[in-house]
C-alpha positions, -999 to +999 in steps of 0.1 A: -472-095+025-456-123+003-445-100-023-427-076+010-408-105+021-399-117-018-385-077-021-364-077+011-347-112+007-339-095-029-325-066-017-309-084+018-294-104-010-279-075-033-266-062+003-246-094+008-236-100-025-220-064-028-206-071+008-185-100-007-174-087-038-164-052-017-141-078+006-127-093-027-119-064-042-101-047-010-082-080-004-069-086-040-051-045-035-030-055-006-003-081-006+018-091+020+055-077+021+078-102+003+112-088-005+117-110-034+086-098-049+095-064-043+126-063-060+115-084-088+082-072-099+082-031-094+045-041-105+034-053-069+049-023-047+019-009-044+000-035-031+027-042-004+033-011+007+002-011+031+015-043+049+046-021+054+033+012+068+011-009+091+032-034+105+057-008+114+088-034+099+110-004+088+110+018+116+144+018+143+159-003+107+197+019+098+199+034+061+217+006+053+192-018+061+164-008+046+186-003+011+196-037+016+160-048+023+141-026-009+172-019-028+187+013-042+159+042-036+150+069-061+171+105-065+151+126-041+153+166-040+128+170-013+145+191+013+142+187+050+145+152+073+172+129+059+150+100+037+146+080+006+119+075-020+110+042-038+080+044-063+055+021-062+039+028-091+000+041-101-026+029-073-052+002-089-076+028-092-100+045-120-097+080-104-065+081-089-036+087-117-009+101-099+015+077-093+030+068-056+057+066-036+069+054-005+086+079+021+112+062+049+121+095+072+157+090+090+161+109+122+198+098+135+203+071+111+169+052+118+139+050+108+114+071+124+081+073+100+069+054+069+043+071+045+027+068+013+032+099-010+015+109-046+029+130-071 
C-alpha cells in the first residue's frame, strides 16, 4: 500500500511539475504590445501580436493610425479588402517554419479585422 501512495505522489508530482513549466513556457511566447518595442526589435513581433488580435486595439483605428502606431507595413499583392502586412517574423516553434505576418483589413478607412497569417 506504501509503495501505491510513494508511485502516485511521483507521478502527482511529474503532473504538476509539467503543469508549471507548460505555464512558463506559454507565458515567455506572448508579450504585451509596446510600440517602442515593436518598432525597435522586429525580433519581438511575434510575441506581441497575440496581445493585439485579442485586445481588439486596432480595430475602428484609420490607415493612418495604425502606420503611425506599427510604422510603414510591407508591399502587399494580395488582392481583395483594402489592408496592410507587417511580418512578424518565424513563430518560436520547432515545427512551425513558415514565417508570419500580421493582416489589418480596412473596410471604409478603418479597421475592421486583425489576423495572424503564415506564408
Amino acid at each position: 500500500m506504501a509503495r501505491i501512495i510513494k508511485k502516485i505522489s511521483v507521478i502527482l508530482g511529474v503532473l504538476v511539475l509539467a503543469a508549471i513549466i507548460s505555464c512558463f513556457l506559454l507565458e515567455a511566447n506572448e508579450k504585451q504590445f509596446n510600440q517602442e518595442d515593436w518598432t525597435s526589435n522586429p525580433l519581438m513581433r511575434y510575441k506581441m501580436s497575440k496581445d493585439i488580435i485579442e485586445s481588439n486595439m486596432l480595430i475602428g483605428k484609420t490607415k493612418d493610425e495604425i502606420i503611425m502606431l506599427l510604422g510603414t507595413s510591407e508591399t502587399s499583392n494580395l488582392q481583395g479588402k483594402e489592408h496592410v502586412i507587417y511580418a512578424l517574423g518565424k513563430p518560436p516553434s520547432f515545427f512551425d517554419e513558415h514565417a508570419a505576418k500580421l493582416v489589418v483589413i480596412f473596410e471604409n478607412n478603418l479597421v475592421t479585422k486583425v489576423i495572424h497569417s503564415h506564408e
